[in-house]
N, CA, C and O atoms as a Tinker XYZ file with bonds, in Angstrom:
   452  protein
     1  N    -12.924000  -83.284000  -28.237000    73     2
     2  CA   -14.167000  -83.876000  -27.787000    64     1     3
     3  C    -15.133000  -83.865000  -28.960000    63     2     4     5
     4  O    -15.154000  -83.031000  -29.865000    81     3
     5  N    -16.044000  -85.067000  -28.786000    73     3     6
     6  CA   -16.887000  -85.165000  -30.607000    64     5     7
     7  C    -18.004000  -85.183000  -29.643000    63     6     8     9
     8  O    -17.939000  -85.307000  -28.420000    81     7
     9  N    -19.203000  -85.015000  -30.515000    73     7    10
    10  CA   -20.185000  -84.691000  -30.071000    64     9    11
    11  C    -20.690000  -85.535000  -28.758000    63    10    12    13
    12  O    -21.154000  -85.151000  -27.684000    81    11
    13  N    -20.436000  -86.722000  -29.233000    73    11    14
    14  CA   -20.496000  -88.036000  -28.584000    64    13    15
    15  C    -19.866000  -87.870000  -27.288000    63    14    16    17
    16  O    -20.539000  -88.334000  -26.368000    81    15
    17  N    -18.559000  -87.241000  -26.895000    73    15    18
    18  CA   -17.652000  -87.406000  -25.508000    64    17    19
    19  C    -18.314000  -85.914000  -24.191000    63    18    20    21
    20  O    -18.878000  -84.820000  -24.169000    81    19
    21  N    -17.698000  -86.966000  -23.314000    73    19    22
    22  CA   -18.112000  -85.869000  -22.643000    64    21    23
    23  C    -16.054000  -85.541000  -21.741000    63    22    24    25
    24  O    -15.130000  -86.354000  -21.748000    81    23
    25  N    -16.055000  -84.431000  -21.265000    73    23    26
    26  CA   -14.864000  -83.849000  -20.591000    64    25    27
    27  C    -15.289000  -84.894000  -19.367000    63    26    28    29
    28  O    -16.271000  -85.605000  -19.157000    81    27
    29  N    -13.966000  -84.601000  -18.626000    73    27    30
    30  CA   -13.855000  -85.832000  -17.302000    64    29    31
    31  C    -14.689000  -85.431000  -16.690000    63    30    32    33
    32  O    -14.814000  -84.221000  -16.501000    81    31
    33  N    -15.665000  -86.494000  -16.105000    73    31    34
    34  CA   -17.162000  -86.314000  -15.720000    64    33    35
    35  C    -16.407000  -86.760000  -13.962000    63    34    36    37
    36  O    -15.642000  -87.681000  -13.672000    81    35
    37  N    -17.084000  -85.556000  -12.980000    73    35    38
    38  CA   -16.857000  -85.278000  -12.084000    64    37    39
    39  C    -15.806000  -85.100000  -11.266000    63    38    40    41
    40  O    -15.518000  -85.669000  -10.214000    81    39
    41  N    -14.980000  -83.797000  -12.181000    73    39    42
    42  CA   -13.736000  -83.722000  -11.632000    64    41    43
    43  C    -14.751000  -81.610000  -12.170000    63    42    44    45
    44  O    -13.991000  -80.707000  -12.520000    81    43
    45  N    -15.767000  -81.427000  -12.123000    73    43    46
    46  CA   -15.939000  -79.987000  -12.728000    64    45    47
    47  C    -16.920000  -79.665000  -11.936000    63    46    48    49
    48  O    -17.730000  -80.425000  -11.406000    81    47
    49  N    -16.791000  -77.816000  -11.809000    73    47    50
    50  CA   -17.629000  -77.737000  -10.708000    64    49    51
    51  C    -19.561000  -77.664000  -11.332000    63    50    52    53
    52  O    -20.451000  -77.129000  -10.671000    81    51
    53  N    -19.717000  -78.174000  -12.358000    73    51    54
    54  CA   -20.748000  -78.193000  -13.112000    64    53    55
    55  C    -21.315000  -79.353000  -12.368000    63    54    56    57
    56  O    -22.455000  -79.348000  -11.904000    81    55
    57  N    -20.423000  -80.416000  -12.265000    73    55    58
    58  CA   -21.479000  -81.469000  -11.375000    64    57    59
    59  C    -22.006000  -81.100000  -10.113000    63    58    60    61
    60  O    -22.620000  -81.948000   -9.465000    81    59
    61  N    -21.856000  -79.976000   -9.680000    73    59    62
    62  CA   -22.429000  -79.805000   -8.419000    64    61    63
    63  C    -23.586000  -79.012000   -8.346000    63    62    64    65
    64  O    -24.278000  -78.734000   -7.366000    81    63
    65  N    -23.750000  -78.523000  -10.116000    73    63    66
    66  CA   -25.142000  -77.612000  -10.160000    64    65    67
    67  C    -26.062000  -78.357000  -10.050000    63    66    68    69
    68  O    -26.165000  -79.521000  -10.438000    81    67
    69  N    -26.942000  -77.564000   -9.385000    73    67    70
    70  CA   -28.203000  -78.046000   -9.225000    64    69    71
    71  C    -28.737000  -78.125000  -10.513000    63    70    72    73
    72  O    -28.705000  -77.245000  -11.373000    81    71
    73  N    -29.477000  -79.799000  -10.625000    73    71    74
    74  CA   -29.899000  -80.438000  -12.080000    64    73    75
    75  C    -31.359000  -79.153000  -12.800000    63    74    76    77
    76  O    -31.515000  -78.906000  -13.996000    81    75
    77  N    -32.088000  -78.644000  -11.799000    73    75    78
    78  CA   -33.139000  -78.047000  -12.153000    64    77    79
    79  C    -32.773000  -76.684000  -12.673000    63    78    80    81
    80  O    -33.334000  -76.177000  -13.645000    81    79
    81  N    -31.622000  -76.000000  -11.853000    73    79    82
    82  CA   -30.756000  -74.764000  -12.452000    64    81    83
    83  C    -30.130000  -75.109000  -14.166000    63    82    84    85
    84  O    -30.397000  -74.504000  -15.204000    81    83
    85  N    -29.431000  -76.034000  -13.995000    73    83    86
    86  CA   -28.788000  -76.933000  -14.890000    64    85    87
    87  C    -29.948000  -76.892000  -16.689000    63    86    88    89
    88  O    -29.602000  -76.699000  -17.855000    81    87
    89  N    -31.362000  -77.183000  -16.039000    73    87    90
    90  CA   -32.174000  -77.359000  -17.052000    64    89    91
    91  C    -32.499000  -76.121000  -18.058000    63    90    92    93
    92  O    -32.419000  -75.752000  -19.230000    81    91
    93  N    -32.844000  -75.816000  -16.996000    73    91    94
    94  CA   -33.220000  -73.857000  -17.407000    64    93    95
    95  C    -32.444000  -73.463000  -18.173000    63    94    96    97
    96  O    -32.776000  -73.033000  -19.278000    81    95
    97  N    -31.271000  -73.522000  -17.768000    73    95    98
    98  CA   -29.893000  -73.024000  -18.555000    64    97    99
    99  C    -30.267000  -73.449000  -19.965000    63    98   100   101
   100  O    -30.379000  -72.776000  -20.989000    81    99
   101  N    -30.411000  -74.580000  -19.770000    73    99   102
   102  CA   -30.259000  -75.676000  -21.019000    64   101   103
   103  C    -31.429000  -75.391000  -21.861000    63   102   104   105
   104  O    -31.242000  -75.389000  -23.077000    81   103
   105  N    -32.558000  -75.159000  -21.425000    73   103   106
   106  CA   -33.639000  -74.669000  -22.425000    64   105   107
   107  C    -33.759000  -72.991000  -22.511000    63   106   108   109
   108  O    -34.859000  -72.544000  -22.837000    81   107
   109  N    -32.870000  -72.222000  -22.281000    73   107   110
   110  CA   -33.022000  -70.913000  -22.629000    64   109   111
   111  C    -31.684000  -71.117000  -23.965000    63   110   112   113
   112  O    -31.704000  -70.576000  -25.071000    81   111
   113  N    -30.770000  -71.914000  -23.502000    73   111   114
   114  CA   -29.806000  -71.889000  -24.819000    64   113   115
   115  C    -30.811000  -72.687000  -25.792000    63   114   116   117
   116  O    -31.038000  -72.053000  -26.822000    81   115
   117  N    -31.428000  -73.855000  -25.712000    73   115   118
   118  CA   -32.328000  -74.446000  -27.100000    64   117   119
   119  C    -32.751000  -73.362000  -27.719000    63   118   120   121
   120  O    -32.587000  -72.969000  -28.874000    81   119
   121  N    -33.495000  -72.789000  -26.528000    73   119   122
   122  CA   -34.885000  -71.567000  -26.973000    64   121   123
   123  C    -33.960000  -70.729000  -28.071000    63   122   124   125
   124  O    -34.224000  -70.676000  -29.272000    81   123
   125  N    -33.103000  -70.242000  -27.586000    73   123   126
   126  CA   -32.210000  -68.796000  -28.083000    64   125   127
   127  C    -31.886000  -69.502000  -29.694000    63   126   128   129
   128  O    -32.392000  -68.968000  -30.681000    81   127
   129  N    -30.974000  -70.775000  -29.840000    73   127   130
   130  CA   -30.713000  -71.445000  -30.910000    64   129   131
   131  C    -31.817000  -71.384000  -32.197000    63   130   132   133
   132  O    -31.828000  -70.906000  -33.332000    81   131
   133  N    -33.064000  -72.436000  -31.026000    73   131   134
   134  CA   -34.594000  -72.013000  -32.391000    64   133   135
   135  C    -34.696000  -70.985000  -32.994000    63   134   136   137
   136  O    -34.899000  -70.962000  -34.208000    81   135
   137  N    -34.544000  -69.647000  -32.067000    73   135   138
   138  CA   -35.145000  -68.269000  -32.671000    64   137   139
   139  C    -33.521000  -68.117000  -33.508000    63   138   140   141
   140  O    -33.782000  -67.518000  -34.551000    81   139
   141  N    -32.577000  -68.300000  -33.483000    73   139   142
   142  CA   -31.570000  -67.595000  -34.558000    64   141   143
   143  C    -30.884000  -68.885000  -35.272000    63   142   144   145
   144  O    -29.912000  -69.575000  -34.964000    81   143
   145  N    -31.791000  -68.916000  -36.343000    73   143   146
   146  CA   -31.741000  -69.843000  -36.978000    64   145   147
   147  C    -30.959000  -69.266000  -37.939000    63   146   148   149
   148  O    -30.784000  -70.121000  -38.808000    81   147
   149  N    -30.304000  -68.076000  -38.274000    73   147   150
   150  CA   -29.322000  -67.580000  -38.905000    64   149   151
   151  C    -27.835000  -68.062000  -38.004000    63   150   152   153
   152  O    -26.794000  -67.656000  -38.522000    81   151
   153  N    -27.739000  -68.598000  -37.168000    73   151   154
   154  CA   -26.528000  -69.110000  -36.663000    64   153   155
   155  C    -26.814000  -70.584000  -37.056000    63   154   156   157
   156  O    -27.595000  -71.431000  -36.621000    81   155
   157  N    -25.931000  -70.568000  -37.996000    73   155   158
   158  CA   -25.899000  -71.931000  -38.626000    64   157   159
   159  C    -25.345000  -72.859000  -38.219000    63   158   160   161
   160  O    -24.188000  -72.465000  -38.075000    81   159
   161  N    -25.398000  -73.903000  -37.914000    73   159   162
   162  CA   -24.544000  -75.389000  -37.535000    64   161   163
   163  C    -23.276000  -75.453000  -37.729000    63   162   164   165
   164  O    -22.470000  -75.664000  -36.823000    81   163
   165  N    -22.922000  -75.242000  -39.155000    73   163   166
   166  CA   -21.500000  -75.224000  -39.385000    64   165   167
   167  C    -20.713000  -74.346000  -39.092000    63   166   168   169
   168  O    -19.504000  -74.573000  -39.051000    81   167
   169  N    -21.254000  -73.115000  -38.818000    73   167   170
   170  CA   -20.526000  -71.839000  -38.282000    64   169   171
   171  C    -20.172000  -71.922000  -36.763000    63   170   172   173
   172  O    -19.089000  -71.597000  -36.277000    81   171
   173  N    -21.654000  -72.588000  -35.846000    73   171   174
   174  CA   -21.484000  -72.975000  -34.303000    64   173   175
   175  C    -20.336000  -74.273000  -34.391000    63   174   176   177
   176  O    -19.945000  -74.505000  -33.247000    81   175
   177  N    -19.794000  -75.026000  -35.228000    73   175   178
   178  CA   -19.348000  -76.116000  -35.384000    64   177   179
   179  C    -17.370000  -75.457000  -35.390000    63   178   180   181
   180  O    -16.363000  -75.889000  -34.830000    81   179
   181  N    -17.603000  -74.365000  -36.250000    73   179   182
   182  CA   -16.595000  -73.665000  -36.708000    64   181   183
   183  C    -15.905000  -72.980000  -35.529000    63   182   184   185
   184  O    -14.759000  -73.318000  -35.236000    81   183
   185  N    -16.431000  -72.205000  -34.963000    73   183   186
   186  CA   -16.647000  -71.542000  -33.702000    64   185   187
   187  C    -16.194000  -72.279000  -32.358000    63   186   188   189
   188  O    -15.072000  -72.158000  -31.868000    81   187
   189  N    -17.052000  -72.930000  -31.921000    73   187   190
   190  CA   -17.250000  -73.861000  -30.789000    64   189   191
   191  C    -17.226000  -75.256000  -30.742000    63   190   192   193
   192  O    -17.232000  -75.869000  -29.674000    81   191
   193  N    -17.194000  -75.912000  -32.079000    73   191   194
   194  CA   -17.117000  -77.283000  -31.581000    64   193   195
   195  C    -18.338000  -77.888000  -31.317000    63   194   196   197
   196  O    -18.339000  -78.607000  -30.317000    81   195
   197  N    -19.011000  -77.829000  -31.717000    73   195   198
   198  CA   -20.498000  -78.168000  -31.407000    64   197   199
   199  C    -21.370000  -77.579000  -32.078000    63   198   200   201
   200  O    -21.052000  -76.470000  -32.506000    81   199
   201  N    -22.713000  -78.090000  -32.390000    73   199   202
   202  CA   -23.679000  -77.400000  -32.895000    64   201   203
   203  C    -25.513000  -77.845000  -32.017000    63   202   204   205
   204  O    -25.766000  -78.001000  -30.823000    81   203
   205  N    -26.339000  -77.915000  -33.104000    73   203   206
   206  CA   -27.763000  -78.134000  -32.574000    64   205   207
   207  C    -27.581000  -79.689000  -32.377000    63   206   208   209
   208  O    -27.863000  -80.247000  -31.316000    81   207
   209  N    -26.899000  -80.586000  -33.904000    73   207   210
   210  CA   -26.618000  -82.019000  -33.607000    64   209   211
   211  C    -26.479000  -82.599000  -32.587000    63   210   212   213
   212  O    -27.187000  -83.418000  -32.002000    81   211
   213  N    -25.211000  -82.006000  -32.295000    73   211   214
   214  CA   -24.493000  -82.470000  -31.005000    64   213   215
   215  C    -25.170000  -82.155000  -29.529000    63   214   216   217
   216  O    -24.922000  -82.736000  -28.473000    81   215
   217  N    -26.085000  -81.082000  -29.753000    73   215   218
   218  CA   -27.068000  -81.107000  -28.541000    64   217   219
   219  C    -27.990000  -82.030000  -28.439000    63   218   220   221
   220  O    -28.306000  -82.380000  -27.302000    81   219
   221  N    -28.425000  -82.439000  -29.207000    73   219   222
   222  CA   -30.098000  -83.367000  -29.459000    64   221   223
   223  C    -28.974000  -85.020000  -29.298000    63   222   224   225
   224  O    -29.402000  -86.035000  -28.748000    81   223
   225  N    -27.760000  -84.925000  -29.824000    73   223   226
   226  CA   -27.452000  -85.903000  -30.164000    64   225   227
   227  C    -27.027000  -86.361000  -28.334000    63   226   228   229
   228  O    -27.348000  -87.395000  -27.749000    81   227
   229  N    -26.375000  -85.404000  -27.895000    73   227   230
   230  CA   -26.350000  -85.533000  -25.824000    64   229   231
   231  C    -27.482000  -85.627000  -25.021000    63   230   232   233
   232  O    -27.487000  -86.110000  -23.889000    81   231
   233  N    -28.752000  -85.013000  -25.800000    73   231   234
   234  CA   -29.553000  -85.328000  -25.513000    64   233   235
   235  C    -30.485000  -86.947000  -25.368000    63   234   236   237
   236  O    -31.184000  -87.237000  -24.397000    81   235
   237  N    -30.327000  -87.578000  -26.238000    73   235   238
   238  CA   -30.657000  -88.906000  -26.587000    64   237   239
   239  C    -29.777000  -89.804000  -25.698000    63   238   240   241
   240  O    -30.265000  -90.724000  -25.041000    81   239
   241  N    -28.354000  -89.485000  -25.696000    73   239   242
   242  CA   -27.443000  -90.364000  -24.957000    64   241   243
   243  C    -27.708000  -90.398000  -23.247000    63   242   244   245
   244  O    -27.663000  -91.302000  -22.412000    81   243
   245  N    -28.004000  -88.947000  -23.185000    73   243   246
   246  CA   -28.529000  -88.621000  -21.565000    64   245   247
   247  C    -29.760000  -89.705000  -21.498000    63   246   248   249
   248  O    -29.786000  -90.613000  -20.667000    81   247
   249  N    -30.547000  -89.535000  -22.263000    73   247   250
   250  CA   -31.760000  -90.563000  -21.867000    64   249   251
   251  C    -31.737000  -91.699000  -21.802000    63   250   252   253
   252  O    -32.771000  -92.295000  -21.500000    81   251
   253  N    -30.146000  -92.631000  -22.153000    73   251   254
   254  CA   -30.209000  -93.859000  -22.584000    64   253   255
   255  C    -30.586000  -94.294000  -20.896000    63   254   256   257
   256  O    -31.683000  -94.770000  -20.602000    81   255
   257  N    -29.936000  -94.145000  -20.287000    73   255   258
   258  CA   -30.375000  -94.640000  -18.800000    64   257   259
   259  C    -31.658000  -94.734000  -17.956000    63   258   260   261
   260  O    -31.988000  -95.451000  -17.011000    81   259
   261  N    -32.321000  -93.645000  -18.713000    73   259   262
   262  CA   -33.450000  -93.270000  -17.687000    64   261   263
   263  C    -35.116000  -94.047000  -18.416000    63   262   264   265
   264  O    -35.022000  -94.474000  -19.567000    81   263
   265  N    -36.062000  -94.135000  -17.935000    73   263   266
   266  CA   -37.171000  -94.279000  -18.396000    64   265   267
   267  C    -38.224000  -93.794000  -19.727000    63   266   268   269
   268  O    -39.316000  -94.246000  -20.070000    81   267
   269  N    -37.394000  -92.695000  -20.289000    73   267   270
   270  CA   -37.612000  -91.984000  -21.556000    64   269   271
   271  C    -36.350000  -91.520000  -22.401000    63   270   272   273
   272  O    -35.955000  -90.479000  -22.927000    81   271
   273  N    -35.775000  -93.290000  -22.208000    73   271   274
   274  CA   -34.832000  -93.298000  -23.406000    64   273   275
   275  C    -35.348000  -92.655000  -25.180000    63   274   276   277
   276  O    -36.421000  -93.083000  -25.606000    81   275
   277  N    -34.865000  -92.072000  -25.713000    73   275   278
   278  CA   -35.225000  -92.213000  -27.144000    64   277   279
   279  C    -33.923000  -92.174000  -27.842000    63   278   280   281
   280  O    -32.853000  -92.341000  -27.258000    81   279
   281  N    -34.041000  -91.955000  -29.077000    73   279   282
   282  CA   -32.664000  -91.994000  -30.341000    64   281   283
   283  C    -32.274000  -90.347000  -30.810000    63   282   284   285
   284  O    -32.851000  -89.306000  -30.493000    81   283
   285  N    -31.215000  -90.532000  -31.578000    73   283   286
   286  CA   -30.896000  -89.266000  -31.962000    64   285   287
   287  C    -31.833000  -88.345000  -33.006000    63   286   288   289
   288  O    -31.585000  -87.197000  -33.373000    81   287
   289  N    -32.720000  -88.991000  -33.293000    73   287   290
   290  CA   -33.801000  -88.902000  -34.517000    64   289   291
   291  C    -34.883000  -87.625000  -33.332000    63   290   292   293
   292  O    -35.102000  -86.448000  -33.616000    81   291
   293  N    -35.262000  -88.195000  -32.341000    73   291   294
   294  CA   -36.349000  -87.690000  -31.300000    64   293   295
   295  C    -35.330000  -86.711000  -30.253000    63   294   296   297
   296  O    -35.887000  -85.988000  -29.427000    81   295
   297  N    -34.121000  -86.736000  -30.329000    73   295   298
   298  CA   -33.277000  -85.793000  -29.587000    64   297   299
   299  C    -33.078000  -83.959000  -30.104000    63   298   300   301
   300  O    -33.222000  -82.836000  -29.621000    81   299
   301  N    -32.666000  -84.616000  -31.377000    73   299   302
   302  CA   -32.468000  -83.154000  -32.561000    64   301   303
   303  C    -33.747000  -82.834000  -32.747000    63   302   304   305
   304  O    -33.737000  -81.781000  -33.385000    81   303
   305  N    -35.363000  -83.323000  -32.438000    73   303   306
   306  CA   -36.726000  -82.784000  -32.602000    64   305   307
   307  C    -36.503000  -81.841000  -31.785000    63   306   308   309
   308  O    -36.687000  -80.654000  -32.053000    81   307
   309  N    -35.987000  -82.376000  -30.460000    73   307   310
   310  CA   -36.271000  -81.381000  -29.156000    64   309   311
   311  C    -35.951000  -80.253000  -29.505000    63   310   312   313
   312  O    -36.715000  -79.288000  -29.492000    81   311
   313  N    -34.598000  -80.235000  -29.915000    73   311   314
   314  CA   -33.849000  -79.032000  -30.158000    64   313   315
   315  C    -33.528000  -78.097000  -31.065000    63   314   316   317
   316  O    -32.844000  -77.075000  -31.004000    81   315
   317  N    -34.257000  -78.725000  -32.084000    73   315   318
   318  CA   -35.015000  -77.787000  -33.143000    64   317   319
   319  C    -36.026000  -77.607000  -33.167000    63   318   320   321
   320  O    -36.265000  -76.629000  -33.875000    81   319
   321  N    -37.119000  -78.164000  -32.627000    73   319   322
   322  CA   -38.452000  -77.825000  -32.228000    64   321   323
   323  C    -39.142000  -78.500000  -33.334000    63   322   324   325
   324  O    -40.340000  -78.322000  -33.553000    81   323
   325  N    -38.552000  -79.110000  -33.886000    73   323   326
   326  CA   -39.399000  -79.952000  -35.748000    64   325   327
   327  C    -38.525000  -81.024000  -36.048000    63   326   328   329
   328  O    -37.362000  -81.165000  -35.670000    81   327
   329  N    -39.132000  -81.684000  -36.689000    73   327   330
   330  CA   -37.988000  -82.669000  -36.951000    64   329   331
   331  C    -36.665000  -82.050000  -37.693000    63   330   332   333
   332  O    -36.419000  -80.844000  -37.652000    81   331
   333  N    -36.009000  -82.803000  -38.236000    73   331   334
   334  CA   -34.409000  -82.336000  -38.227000    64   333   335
   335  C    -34.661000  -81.984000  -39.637000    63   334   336   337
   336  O    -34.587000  -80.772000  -39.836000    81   335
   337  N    -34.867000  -82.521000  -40.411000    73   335   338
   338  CA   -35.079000  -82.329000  -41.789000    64   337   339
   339  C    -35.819000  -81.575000  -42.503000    63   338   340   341
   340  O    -35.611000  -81.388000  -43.702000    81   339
   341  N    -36.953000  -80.954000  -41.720000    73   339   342
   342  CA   -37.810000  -79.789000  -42.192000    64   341   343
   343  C    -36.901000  -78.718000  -41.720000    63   342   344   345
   344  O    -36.529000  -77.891000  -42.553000    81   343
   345  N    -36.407000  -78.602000  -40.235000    73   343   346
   346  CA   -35.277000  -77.945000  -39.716000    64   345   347
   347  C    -34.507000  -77.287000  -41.182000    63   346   348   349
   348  O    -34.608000  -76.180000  -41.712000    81   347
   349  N    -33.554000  -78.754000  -41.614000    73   347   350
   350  CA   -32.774000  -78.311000  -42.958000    64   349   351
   351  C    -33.397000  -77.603000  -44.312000    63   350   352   353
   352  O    -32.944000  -76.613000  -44.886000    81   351
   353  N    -34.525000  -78.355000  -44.655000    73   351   354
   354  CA   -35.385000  -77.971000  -45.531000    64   353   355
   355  C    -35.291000  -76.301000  -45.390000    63   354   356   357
   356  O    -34.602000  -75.649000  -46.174000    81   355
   357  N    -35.781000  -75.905000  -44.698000    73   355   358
   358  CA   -36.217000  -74.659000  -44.287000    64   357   359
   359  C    -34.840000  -73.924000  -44.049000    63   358   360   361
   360  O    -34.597000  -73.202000  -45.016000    81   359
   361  N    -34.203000  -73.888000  -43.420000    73   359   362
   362  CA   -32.512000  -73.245000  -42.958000    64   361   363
   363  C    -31.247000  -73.293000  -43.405000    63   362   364   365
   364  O    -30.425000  -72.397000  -43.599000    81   363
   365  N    -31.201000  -74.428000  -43.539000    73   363   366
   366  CA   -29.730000  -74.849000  -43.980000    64   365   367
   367  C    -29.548000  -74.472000  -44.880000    63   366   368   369
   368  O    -30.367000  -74.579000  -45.793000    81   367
   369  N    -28.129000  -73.729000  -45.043000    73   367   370
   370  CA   -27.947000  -73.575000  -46.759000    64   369   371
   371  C    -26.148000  -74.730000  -47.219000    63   370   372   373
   372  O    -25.312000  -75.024000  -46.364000    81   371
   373  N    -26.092000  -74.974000  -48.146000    73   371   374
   374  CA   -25.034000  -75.445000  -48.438000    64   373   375
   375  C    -23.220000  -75.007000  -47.521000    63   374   376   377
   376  O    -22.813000  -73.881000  -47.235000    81   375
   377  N    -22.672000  -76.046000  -47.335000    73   375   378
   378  CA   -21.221000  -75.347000  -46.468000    64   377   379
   379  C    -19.929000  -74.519000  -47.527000    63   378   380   381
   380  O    -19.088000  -75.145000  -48.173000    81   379
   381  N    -19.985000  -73.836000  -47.508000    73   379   382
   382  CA   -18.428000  -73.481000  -48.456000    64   381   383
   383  C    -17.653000  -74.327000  -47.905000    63   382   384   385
   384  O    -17.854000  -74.976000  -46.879000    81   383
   385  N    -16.367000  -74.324000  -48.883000    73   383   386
   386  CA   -15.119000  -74.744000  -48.539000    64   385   387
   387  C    -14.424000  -74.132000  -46.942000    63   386   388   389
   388  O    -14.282000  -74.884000  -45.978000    81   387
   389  N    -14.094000  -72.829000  -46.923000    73   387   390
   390  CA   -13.975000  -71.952000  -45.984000    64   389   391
   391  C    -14.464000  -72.730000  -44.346000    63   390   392   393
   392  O    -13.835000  -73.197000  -43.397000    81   391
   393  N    -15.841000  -72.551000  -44.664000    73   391   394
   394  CA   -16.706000  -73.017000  -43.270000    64   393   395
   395  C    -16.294000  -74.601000  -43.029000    63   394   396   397
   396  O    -16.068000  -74.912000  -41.860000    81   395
   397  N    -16.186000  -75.568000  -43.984000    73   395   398
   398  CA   -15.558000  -76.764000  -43.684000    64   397   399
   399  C    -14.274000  -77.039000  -43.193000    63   398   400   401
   400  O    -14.015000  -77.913000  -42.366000    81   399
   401  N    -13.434000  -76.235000  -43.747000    73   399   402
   402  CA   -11.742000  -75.584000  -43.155000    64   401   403
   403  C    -12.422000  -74.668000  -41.797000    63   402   404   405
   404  O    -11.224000  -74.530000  -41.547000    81   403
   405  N    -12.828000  -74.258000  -41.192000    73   403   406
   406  CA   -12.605000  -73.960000  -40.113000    64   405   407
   407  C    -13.606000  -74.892000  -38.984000    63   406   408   409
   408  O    -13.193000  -74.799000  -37.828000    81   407
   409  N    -14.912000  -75.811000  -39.166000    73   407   410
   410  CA   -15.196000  -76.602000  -38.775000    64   409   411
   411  C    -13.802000  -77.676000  -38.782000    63   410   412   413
   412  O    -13.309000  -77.496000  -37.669000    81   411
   413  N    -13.269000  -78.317000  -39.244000    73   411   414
   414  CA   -12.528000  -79.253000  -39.119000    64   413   415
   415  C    -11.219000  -78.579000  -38.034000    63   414   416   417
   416  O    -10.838000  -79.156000  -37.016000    81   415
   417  N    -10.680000  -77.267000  -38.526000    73   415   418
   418  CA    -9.684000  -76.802000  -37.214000    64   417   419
   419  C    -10.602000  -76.838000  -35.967000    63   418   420   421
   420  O    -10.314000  -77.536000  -34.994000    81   419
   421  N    -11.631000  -76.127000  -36.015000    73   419   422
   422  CA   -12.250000  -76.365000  -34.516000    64   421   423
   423  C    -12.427000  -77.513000  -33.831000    63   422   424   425
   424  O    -12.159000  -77.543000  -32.630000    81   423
   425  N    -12.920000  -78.662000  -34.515000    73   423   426
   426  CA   -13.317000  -79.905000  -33.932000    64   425   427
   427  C    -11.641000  -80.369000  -33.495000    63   426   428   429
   428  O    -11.609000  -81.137000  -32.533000    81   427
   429  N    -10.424000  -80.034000  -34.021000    73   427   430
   430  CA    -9.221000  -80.550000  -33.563000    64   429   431
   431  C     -8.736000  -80.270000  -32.031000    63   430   432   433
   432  O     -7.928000  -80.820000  -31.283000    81   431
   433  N     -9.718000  -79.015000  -31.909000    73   431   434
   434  CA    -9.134000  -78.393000  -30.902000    64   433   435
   435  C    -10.166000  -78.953000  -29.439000    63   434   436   437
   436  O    -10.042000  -78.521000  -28.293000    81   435
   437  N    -10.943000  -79.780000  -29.804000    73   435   438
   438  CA   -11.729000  -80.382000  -28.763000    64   437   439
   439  C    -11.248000  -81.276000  -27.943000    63   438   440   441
   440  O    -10.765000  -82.198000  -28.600000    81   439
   441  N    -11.137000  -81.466000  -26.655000    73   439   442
   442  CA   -10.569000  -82.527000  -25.985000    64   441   443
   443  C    -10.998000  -84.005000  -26.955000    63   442   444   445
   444  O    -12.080000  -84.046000  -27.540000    81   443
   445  N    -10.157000  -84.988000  -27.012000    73   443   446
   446  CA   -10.903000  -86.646000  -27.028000    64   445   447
   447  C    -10.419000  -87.419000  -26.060000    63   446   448   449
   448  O     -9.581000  -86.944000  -25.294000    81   447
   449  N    -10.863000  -88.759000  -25.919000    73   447   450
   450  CA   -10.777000  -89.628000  -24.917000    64   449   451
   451  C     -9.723000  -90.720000  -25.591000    63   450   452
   452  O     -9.374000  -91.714000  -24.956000    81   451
């Protein structure tokens, strides 16, 4: 699964959470992400298959339907709390080799469509 996919949508018992439970969830993990900004992207990427991108980036796609559509540019704000690039400015440090070899095994191991 790439950031972009989602797992078979309503065959999980996640569709049956309540959307407002659902949210909470969802902004205590942003919240937690902002404050440990020592868990780096490529390491959550390495790890899990996902990072802050891929949140802001589901984020934007979620909105395409609704009345406060925006782009992936205004998605990754949310979820870094700044734009994306002061985000990097400030955090990011360069990927080793290492962290790119295990980002790339992880992302293999993601469902795709």
């Amino acid at each position: 699964m790439s950031c972009s996919e989602d797992a078979t949508p309503g065959t999980d018992s996640l569709d049956a959470l309540d959307d407002a439970v659902a949210a909470a969830a969802f902004r205590r993990l942003v919240r937690l992400l902002r404050h440990r900004t020592d868990a780096a992207n490529i390491d959550l990427m390495g790890l899990a298959g996902f990072c802050r991108n891929c949140l802001g980036d589901w984020i934007a796609e979620a909105s395409e339907e609704t009345p406060h559509a925006m782009d992936w540019v205004d998605g990754r704000a949310i979820v870094y709390g700044m734009p994306y690039d002061q985000w990097k400015a400030q955090h990011q440090q360069p990927a080793t080799p290492e962290q790119l070899a295990r980002m790339e095994e992880s992302m293999a191991k993601n469902p795709h469509r």
